[in-house]
FIKOL-552864 format. One record per residue: residue in three letters; x, y, z of N, C-alpha, C in turn; residue number from 1. Coordinates in steps of 0.05 Angstrom, whole numbers, padded with zeros to 5 digits, always signed. Layout:
// FIKOL-552864
ATOM  residu     n_X     n_Y     n_Z    ca_X    ca_Y    ca_Z     c_X     c_Y     c_Z  num
ATOM     ALA       X       Y       Z       X       Y       Z       X       Y       Z  NUM
...
// end
This chain:
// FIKOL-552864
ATOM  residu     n_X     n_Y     n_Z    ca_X    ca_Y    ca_Z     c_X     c_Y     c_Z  num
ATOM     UNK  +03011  +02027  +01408  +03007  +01998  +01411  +02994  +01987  +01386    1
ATOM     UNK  +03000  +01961  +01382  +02980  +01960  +01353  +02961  +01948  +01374    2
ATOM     UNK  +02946  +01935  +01345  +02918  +01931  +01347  +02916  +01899  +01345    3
ATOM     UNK  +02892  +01896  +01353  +02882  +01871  +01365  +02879  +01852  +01343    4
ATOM     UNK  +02896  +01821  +01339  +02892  +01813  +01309  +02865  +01809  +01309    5
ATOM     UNK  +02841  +01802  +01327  +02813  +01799  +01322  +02798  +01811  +01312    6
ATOM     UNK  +02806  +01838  +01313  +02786  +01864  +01308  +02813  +01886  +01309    7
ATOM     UNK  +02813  +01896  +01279  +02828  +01916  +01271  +02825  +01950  +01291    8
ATOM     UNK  +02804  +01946  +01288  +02786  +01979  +01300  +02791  +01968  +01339    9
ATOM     UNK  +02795  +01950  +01343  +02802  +01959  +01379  +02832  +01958  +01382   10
ATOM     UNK  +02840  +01971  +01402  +02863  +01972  +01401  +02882  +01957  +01421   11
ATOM     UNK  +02909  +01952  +01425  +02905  +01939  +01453  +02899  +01951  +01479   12
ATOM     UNK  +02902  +01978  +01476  +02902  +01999  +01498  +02870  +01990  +01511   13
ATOM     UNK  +02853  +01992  +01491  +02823  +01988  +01498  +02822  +01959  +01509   14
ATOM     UNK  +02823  +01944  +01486  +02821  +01915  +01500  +02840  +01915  +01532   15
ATOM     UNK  +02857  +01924  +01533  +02865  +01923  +01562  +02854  +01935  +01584   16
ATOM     UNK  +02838  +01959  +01572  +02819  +01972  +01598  +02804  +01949  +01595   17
ATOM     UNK  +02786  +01936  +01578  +02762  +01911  +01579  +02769  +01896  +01597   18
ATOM     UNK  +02791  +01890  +01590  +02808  +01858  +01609  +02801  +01863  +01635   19
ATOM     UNK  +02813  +01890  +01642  +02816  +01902  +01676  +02793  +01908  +01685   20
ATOM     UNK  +02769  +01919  +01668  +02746  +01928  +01683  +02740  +01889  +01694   21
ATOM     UNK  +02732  +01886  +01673  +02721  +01848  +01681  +02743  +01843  +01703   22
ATOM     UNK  +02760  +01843  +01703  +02775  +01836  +01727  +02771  +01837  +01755   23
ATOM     UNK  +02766  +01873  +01752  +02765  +01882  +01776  +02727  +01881  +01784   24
ATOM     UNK  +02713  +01879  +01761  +02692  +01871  +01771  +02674  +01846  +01786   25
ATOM     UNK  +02691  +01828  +01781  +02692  +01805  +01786  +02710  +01800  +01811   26
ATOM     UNK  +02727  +01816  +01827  +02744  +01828  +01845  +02766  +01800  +01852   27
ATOM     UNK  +02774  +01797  +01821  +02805  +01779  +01819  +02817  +01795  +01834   28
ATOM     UNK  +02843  +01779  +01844  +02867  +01784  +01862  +02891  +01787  +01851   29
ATOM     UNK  +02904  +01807  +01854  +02939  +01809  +01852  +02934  +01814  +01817   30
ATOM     UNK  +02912  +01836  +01812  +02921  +01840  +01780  +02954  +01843  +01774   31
ATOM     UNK  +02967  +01839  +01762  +02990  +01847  +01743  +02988  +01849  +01705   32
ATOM     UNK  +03005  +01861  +01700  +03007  +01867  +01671  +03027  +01865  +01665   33
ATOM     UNK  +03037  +01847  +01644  +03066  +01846  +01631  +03069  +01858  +01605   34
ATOM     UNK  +03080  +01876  +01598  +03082  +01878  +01571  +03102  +01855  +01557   35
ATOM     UNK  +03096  +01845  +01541  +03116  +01830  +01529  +03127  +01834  +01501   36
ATOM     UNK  +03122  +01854  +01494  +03123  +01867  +01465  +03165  +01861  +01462   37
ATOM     UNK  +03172  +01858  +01440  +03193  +01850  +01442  +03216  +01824  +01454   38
ATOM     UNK  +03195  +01811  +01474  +03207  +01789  +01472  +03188  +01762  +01457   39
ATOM     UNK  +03162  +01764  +01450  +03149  +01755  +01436  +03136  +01757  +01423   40
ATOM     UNK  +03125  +01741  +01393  +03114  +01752  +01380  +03081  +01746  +01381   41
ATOM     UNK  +03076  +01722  +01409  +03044  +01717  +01407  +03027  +01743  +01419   42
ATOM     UNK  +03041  +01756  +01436  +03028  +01783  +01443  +03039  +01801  +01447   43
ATOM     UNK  +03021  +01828  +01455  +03037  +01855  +01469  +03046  +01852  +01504   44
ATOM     UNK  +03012  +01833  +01508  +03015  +01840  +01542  +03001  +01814  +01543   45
ATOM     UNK  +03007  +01810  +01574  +03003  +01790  +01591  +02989  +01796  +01618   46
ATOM     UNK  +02962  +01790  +01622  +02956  +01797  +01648  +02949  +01774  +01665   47
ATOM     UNK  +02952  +01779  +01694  +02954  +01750  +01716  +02941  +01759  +01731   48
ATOM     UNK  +02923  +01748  +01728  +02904  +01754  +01766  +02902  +01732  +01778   49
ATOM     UNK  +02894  +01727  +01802  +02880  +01705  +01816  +02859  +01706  +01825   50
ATOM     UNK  +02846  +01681  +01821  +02822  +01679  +01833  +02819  +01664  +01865   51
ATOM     UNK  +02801  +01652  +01885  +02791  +01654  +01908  +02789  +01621  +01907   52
ATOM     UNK  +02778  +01616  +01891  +02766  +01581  +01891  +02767  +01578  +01858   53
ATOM     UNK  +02763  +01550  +01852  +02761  +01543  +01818  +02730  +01559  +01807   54
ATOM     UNK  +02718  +01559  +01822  +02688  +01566  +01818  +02693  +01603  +01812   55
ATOM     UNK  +02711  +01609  +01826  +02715  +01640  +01823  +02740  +01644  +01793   56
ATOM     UNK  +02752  +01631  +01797  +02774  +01631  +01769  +02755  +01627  +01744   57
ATOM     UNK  +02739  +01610  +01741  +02722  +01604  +01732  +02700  +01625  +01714   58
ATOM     UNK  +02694  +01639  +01741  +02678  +01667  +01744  +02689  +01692  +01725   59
ATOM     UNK  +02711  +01697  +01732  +02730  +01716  +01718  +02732  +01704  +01691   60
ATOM     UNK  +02751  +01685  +01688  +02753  +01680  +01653  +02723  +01684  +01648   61
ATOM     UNK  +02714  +01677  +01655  +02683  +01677  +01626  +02677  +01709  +01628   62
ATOM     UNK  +02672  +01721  +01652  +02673  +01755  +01644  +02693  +01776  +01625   63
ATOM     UNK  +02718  +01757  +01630  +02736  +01769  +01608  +02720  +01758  +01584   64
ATOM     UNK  +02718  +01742  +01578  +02710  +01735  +01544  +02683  +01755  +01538   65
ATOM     UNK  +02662  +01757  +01560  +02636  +01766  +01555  +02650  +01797  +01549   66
ATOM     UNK  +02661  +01814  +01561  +02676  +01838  +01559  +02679  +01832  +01538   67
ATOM     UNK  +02710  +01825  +01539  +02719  +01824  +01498  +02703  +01816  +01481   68
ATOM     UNK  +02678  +01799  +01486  +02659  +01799  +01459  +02657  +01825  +01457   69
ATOM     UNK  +02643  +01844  +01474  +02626  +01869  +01475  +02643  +01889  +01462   70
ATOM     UNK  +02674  +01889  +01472  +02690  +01907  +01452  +02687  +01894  +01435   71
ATOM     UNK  +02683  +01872  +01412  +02685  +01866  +01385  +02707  +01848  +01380   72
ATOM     UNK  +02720  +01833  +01406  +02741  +01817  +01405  +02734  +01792  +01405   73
ATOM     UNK  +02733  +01771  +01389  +02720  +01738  +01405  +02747  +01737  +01408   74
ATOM     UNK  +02753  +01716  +01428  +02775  +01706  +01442  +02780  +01679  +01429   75
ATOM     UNK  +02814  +01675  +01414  +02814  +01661  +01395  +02812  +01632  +01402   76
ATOM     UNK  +02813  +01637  +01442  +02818  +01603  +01453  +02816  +01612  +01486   77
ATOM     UNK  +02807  +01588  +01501  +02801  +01585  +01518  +02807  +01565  +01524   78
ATOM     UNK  +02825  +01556  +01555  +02835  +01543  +01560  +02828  +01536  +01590   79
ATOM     UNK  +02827  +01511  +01594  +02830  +01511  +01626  +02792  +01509  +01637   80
ATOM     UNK  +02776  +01515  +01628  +02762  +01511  +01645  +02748  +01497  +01664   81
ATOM     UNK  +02753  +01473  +01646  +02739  +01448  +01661  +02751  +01454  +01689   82
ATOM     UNK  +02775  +01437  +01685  +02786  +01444  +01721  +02781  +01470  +01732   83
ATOM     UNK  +02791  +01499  +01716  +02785  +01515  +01739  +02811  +01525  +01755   84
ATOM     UNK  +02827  +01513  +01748  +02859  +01518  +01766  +02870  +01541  +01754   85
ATOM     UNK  +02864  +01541  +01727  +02891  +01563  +01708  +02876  +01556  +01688   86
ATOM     UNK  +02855  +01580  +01684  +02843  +01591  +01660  +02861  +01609  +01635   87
ATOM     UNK  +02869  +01606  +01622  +02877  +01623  +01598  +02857  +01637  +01571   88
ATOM     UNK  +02853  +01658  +01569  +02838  +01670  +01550  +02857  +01678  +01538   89
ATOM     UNK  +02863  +01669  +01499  +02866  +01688  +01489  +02859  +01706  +01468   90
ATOM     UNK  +02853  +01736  +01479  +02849  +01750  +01453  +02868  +01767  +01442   91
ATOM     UNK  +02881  +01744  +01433  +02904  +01759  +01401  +02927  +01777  +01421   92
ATOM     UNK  +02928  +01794  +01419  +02948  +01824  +01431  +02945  +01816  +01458   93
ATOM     UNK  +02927  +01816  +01479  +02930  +01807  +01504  +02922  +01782  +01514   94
ATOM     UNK  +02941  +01765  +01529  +02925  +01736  +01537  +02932  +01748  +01571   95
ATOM     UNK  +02905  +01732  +01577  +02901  +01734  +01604  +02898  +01705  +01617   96
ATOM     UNK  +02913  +01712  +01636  +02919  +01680  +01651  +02900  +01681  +01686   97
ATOM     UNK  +02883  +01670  +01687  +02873  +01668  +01718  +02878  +01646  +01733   98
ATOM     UNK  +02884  +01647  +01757  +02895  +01626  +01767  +02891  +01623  +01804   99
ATOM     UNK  +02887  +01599  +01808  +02890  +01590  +01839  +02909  +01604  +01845  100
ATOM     UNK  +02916  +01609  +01875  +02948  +01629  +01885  +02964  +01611  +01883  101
ATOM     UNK  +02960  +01580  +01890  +02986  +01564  +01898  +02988  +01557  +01863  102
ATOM     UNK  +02968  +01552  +01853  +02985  +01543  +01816  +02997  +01572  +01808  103
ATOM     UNK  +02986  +01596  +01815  +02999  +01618  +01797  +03038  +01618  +01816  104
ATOM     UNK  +03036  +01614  +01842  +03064  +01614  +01854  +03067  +01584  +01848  105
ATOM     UNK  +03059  +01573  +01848  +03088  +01537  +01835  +03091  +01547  +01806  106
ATOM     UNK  +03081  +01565  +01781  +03088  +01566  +01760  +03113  +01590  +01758  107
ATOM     UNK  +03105  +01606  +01768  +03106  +01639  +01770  +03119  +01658  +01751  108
ATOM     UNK  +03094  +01652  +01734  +03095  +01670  +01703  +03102  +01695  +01703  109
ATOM     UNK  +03104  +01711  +01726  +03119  +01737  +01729  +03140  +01732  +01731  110
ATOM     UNK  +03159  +01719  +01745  +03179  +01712  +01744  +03201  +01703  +01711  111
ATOM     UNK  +03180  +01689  +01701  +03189  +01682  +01683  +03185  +01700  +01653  112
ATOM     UNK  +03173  +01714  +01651  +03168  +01736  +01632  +03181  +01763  +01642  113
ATOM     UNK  +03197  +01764  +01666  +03212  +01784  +01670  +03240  +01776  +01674  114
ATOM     UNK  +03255  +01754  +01675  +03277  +01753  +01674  +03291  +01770  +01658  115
ATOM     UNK  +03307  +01773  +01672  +03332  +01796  +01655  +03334  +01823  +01653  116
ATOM     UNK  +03287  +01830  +01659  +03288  +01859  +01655  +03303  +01870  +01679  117
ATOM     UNK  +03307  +01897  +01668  +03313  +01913  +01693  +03296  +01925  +01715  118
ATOM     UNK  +03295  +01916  +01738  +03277  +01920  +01755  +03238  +01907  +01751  119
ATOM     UNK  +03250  +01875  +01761  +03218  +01860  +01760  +03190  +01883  +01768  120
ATOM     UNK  +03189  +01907  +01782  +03166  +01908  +01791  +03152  +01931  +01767  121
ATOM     UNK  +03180  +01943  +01748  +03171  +01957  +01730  +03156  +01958  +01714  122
ATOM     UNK  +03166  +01920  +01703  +03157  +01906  +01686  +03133  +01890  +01687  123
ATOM     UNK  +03124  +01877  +01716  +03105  +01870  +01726  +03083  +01890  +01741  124
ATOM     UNK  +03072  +01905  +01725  +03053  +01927  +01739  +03029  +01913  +01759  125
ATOM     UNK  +03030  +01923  +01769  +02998  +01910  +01792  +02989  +01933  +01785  126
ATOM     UNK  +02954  +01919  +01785  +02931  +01931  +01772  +02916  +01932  +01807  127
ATOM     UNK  +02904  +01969  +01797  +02883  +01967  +01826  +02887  +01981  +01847  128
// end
């Protein structure tokens, strides 16, 4: 996998355990992982959780960023918080998307980052 454009020395493999611990520490819903390597060039992977309430989506993005500081990643942008509906973090190689259940199903970014592959659930890993 390469490496993280923020910090040369982490890798994405690492930054993606970071992502998932904060995730699951914070006990987001419906982890998934997309790799997207080859159909784009803004990252490797894509992860989608959901959160409980805006106050909980909320919760999670900022533990992802506090994580990826600690690996050595600042996160090049942050999106979404005010509202709280569909937080986006990204650090470089992996962006992580958190989201209400009904905005992550009216968008449904799994869906749409797996078209075409062969077999959606290959490509869409659930975390957990």
């Amino acid at each position: 996998m390469s490496t993280a454009r923020t910090n040369k020395s982490v890798t994405t493999a690492t930054l993606r355990k970071h992502v998932i611990d904060a995730l699951e520490g914070l006990k987001a819903k419906d982890i998934r992982e997309i790799d997207v390597r080859g159909k784009t060039s803004i990252a490797d992977l894509l992860v989608i959780a959901s959160g409980t309430s805006a106050r909980h989506v909320k919760s999670i993005a900022n533990e992802v960023s506090t994580f990826a500081k600690k690996a050595g990643v600042m996160p090049l942008g942050v999106e979404g918080e005010v509202e709280g509906e569909w937080v986006l973090v990204d650090l470089g190689d992996v962006i992580v998307h958190v989201m209400l259940p009904r905005i992550r199903e009216f968008y449904g970014l799994e869906r749409l980052w797996t078209v075409g592959d062969n077999g959606h659930e290959a490509n869409a890993v659930q975390v957990g």
